[in-house]
mmCIF file of the N, C-alpha and C atoms, coordinates in Angstrom:
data_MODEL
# 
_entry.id   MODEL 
# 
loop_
_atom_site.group_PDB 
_atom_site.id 
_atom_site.type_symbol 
_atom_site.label_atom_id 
_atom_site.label_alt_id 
_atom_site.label_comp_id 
_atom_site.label_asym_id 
_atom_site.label_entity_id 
_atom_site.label_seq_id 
_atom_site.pdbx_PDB_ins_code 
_atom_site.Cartn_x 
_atom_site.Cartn_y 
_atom_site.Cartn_z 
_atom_site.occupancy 
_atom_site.B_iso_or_equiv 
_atom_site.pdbx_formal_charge 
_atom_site.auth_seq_id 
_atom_site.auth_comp_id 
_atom_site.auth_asym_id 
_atom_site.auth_atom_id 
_atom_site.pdbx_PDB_model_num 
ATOM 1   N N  . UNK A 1 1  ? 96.294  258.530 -4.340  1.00 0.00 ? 1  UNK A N  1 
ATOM 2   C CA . UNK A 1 1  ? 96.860  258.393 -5.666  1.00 0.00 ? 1  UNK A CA 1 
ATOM 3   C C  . UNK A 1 1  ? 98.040  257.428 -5.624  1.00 0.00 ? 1  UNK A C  1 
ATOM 4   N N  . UNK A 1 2  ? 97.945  256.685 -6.643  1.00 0.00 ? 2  UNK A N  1 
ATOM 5   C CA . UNK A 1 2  ? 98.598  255.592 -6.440  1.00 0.00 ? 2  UNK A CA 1 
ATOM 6   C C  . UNK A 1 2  ? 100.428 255.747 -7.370  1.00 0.00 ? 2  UNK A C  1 
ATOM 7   N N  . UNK A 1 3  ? 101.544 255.863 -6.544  1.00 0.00 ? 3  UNK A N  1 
ATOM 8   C CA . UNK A 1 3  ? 102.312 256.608 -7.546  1.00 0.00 ? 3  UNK A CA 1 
ATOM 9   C C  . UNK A 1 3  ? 103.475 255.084 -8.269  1.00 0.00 ? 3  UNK A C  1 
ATOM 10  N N  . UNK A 1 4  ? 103.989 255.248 -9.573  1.00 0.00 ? 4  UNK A N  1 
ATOM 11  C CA . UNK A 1 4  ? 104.899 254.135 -10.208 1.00 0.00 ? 4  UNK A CA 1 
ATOM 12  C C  . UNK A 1 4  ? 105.576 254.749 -10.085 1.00 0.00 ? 4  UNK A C  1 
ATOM 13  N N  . UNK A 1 5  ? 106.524 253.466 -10.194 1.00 0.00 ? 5  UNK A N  1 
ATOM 14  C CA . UNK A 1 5  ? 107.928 253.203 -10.263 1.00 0.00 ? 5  UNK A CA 1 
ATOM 15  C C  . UNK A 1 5  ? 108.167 254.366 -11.876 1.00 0.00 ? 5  UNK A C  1 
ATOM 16  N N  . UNK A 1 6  ? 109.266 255.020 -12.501 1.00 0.00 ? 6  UNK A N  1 
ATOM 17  C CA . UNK A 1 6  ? 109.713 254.728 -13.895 1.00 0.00 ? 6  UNK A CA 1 
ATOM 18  C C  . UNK A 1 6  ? 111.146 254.172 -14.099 1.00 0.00 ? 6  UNK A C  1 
ATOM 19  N N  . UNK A 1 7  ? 110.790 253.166 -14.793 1.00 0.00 ? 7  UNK A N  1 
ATOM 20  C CA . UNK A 1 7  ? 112.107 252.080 -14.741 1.00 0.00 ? 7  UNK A CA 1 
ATOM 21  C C  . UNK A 1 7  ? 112.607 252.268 -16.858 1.00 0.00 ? 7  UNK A C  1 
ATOM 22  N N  . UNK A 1 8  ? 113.298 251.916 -16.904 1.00 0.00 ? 8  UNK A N  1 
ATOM 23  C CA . UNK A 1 8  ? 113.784 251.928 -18.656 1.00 0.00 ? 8  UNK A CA 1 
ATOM 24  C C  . UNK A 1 8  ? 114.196 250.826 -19.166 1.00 0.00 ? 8  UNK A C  1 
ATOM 25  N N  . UNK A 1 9  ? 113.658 250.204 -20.253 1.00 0.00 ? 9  UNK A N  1 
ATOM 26  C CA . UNK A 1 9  ? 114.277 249.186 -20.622 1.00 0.00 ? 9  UNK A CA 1 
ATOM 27  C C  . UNK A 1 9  ? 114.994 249.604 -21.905 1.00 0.00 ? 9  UNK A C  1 
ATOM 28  N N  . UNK A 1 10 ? 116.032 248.301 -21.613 1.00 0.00 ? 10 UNK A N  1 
ATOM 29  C CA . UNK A 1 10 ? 117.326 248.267 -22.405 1.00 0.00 ? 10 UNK A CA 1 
ATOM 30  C C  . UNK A 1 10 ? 117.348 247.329 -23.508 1.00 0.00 ? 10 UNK A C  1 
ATOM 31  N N  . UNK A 1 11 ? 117.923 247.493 -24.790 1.00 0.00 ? 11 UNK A N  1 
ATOM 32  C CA . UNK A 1 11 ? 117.780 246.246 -25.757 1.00 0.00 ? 11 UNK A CA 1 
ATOM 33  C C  . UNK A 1 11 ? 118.741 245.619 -25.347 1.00 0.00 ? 11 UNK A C  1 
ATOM 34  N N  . UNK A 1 12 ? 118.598 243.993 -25.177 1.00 0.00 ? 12 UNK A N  1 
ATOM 35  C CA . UNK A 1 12 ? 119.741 243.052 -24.924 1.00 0.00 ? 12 UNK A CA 1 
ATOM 36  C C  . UNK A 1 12 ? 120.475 243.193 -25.993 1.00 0.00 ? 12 UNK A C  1 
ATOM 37  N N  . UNK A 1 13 ? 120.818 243.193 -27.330 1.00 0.00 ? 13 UNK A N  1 
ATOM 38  C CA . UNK A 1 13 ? 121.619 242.980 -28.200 1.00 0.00 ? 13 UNK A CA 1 
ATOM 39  C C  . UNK A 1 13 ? 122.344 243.843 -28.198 1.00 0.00 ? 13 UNK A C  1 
ATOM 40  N N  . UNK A 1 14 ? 122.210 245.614 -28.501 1.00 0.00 ? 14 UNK A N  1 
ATOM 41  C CA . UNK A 1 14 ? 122.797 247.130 -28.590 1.00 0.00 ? 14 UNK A CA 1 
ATOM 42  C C  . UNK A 1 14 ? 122.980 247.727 -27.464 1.00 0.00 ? 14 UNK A C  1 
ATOM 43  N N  . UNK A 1 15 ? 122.164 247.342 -26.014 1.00 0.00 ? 15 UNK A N  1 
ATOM 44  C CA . UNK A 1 15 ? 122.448 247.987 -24.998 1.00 0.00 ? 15 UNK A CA 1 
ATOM 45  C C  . UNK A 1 15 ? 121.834 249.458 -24.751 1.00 0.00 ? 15 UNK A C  1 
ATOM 46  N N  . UNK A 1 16 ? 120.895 249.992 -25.688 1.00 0.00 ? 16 UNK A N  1 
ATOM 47  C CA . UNK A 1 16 ? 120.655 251.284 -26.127 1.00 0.00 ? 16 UNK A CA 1 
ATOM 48  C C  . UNK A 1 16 ? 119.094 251.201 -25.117 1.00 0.00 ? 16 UNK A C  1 
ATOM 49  N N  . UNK A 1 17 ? 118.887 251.906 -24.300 1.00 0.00 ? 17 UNK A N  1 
ATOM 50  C CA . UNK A 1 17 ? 117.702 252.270 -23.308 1.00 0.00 ? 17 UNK A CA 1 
ATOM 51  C C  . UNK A 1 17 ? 116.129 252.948 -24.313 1.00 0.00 ? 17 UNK A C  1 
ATOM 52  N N  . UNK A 1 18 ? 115.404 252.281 -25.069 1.00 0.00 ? 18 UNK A N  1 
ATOM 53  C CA . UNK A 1 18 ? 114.626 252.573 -25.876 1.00 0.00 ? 18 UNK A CA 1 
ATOM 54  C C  . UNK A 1 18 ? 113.473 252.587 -25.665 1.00 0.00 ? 18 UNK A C  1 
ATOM 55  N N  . UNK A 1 19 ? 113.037 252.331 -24.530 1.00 0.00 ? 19 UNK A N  1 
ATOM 56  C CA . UNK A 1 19 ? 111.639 252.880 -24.021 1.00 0.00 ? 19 UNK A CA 1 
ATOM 57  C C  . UNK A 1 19 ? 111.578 253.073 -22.183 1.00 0.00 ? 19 UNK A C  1 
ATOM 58  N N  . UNK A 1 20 ? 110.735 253.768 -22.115 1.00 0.00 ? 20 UNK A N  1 
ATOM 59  C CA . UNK A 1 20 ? 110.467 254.001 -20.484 1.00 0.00 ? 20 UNK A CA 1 
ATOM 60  C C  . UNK A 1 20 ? 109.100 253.537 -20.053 1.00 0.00 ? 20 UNK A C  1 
ATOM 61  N N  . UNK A 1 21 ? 109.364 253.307 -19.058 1.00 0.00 ? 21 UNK A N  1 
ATOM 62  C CA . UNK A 1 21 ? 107.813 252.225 -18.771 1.00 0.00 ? 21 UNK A CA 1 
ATOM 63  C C  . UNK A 1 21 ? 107.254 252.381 -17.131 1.00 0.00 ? 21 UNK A C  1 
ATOM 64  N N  . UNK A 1 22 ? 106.360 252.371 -16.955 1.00 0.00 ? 22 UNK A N  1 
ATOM 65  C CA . UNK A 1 22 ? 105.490 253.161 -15.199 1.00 0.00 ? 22 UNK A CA 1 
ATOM 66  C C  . UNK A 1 22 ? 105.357 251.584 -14.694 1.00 0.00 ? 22 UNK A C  1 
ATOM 67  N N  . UNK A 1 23 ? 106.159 251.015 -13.791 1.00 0.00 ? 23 UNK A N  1 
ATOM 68  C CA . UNK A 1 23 ? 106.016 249.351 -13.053 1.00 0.00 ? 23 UNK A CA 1 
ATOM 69  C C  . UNK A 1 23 ? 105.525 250.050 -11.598 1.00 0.00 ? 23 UNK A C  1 
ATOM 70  N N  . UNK A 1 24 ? 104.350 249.433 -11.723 1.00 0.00 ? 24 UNK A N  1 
ATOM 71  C CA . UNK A 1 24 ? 103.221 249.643 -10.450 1.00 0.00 ? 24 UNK A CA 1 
ATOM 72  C C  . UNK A 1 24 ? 103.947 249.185 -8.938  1.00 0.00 ? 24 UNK A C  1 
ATOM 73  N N  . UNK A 1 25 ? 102.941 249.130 -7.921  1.00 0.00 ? 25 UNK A N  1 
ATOM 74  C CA . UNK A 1 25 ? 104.040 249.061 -6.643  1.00 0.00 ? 25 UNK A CA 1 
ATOM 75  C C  . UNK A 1 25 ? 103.920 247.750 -6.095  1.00 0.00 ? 25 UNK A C  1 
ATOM 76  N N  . UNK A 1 26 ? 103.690 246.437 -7.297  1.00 0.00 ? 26 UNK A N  1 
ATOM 77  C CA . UNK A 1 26 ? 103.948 245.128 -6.809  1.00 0.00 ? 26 UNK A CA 1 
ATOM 78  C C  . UNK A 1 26 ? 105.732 244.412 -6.448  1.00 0.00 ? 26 UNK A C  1 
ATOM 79  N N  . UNK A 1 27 ? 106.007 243.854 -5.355  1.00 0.00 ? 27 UNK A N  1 
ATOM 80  C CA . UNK A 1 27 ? 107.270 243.767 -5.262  1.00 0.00 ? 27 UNK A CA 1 
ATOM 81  C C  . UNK A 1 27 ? 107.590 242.641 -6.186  1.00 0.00 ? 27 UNK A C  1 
ATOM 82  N N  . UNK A 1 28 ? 108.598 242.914 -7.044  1.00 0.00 ? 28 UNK A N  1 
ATOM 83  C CA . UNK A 1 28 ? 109.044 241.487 -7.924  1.00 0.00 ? 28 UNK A CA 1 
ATOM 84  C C  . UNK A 1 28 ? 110.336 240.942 -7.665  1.00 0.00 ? 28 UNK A C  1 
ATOM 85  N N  . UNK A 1 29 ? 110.895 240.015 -7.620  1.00 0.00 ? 29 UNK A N  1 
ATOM 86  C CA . UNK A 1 29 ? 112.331 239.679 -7.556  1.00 0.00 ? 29 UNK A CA 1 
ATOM 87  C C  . UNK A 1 29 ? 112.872 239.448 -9.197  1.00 0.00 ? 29 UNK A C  1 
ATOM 88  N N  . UNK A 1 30 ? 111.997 239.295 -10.057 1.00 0.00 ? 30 UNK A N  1 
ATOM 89  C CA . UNK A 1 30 ? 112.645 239.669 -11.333 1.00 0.00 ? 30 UNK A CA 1 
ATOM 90  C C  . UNK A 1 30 ? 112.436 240.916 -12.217 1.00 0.00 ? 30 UNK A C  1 
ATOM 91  N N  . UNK A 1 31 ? 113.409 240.600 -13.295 1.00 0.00 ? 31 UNK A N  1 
ATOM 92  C CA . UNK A 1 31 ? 113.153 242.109 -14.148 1.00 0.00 ? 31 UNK A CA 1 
ATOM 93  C C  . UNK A 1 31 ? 112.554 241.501 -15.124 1.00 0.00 ? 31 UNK A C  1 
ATOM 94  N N  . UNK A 1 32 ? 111.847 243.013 -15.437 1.00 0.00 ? 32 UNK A N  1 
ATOM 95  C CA . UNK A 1 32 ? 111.073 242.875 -16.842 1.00 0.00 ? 32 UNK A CA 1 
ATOM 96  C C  . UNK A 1 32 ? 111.013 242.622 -17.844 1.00 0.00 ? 32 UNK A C  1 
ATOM 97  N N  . UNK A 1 33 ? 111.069 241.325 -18.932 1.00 0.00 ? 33 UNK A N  1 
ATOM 98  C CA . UNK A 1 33 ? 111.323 241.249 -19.869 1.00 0.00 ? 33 UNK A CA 1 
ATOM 99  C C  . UNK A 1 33 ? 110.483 241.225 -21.137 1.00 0.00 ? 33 UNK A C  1 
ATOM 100 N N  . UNK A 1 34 ? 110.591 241.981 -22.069 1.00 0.00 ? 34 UNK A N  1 
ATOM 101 C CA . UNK A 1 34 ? 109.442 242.437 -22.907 1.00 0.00 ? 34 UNK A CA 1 
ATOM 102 C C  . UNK A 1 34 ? 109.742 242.331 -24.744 1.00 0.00 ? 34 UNK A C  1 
ATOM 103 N N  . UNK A 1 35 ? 109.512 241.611 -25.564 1.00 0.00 ? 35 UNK A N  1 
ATOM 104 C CA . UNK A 1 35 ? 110.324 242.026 -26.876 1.00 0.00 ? 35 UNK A CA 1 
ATOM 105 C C  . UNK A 1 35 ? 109.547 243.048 -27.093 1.00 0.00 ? 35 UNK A C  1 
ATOM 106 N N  . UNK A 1 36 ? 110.229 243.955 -27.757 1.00 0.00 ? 36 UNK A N  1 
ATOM 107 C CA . UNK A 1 36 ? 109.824 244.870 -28.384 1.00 0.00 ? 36 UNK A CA 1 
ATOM 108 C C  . UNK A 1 36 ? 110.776 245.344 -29.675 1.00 0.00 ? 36 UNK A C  1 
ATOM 109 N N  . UNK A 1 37 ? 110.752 246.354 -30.697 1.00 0.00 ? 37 UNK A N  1 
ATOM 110 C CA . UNK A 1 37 ? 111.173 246.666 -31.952 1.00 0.00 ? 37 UNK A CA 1 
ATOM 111 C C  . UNK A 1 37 ? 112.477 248.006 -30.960 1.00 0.00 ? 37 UNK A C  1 
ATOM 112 N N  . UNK A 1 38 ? 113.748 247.487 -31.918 1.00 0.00 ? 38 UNK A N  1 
ATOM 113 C CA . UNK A 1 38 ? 115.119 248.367 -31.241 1.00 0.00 ? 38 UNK A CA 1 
ATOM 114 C C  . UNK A 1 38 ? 114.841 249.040 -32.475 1.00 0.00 ? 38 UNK A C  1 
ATOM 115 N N  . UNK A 1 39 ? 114.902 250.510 -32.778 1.00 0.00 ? 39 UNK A N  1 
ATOM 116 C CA . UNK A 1 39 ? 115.370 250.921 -33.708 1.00 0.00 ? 39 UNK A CA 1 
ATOM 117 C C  . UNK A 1 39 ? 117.073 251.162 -34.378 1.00 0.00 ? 39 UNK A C  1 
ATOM 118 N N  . UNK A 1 40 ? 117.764 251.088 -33.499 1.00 0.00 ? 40 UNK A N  1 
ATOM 119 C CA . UNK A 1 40 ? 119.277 251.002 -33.434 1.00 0.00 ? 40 UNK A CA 1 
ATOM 120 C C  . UNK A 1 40 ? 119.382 249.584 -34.618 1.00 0.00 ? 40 UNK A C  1 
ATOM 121 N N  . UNK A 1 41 ? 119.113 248.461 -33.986 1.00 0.00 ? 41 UNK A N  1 
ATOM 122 C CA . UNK A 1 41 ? 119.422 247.227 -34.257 1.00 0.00 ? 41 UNK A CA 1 
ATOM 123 C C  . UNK A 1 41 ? 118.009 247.045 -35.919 1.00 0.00 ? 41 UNK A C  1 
ATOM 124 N N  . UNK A 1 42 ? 117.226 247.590 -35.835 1.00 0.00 ? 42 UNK A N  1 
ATOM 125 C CA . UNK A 1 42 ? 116.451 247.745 -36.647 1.00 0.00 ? 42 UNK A CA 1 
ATOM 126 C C  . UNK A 1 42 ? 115.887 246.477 -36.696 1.00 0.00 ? 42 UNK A C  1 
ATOM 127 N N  . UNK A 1 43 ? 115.640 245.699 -35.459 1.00 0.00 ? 43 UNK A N  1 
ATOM 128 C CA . UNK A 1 43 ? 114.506 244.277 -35.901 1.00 0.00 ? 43 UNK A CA 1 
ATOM 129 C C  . UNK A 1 43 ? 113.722 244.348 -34.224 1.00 0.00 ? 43 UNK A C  1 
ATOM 130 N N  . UNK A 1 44 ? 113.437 243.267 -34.069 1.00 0.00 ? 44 UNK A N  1 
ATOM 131 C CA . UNK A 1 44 ? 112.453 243.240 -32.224 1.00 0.00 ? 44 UNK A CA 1 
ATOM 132 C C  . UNK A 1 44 ? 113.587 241.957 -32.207 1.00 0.00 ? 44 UNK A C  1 
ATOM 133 N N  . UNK A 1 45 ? 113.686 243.178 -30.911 1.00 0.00 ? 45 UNK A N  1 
ATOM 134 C CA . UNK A 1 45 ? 114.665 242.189 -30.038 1.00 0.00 ? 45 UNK A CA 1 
ATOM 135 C C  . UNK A 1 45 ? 114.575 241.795 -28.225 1.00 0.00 ? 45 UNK A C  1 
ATOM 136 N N  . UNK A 1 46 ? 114.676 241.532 -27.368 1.00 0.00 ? 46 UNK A N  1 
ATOM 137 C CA . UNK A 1 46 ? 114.341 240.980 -25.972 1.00 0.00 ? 46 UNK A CA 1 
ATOM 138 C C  . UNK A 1 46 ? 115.290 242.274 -25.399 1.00 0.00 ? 46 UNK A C  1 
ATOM 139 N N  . UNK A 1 47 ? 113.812 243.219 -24.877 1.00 0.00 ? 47 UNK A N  1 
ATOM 140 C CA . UNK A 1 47 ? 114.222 244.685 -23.822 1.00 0.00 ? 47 UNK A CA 1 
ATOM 141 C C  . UNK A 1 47 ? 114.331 244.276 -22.227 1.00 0.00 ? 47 UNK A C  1 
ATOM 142 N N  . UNK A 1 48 ? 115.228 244.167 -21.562 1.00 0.00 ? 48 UNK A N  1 
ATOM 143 C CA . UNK A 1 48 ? 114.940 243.884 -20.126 1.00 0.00 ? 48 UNK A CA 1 
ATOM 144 C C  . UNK A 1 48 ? 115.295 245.566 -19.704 1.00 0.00 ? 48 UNK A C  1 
ATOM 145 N N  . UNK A 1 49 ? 114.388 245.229 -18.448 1.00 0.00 ? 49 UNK A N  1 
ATOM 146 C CA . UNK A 1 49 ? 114.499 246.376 -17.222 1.00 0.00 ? 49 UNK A CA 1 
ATOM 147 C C  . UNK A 1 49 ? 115.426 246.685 -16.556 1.00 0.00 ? 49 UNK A C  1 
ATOM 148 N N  . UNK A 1 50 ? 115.708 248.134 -16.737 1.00 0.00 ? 50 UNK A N  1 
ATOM 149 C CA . UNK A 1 50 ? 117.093 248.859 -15.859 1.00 0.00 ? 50 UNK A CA 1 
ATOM 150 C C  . UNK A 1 50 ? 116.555 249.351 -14.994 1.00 0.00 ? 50 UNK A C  1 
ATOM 151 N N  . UNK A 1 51 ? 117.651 250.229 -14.211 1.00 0.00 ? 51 UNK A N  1 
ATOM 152 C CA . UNK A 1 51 ? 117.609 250.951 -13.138 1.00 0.00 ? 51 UNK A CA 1 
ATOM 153 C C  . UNK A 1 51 ? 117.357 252.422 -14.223 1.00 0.00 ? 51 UNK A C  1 
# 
């Protein structure tokens, strides 16, 4: 069984951690960057990957 990472991404604009996401066991040297909809900020804004 193959087990993920769970990592959280953060909205760049509000800083507010708004979704959680399973990153498989490829090694990357960058983080994840994904737009997606902030509800805080109330528009889609660019989520990168936390710890």
């Amino acid at each position: 069984m193959i087990m993920k990472k769970k990592t959280s991404l953060a909205c760049s604009e509000c800083g507010s951690r708004n979704y959680s996401v399973g990153v498989g066991g490829t090694a990357r040297t960058e983080r994840l960057e994904v737009k997606k909809f902030c509800r805080h900020c109330n528009k889609h804004t660019l989520h990168r990957e936390t710890k």
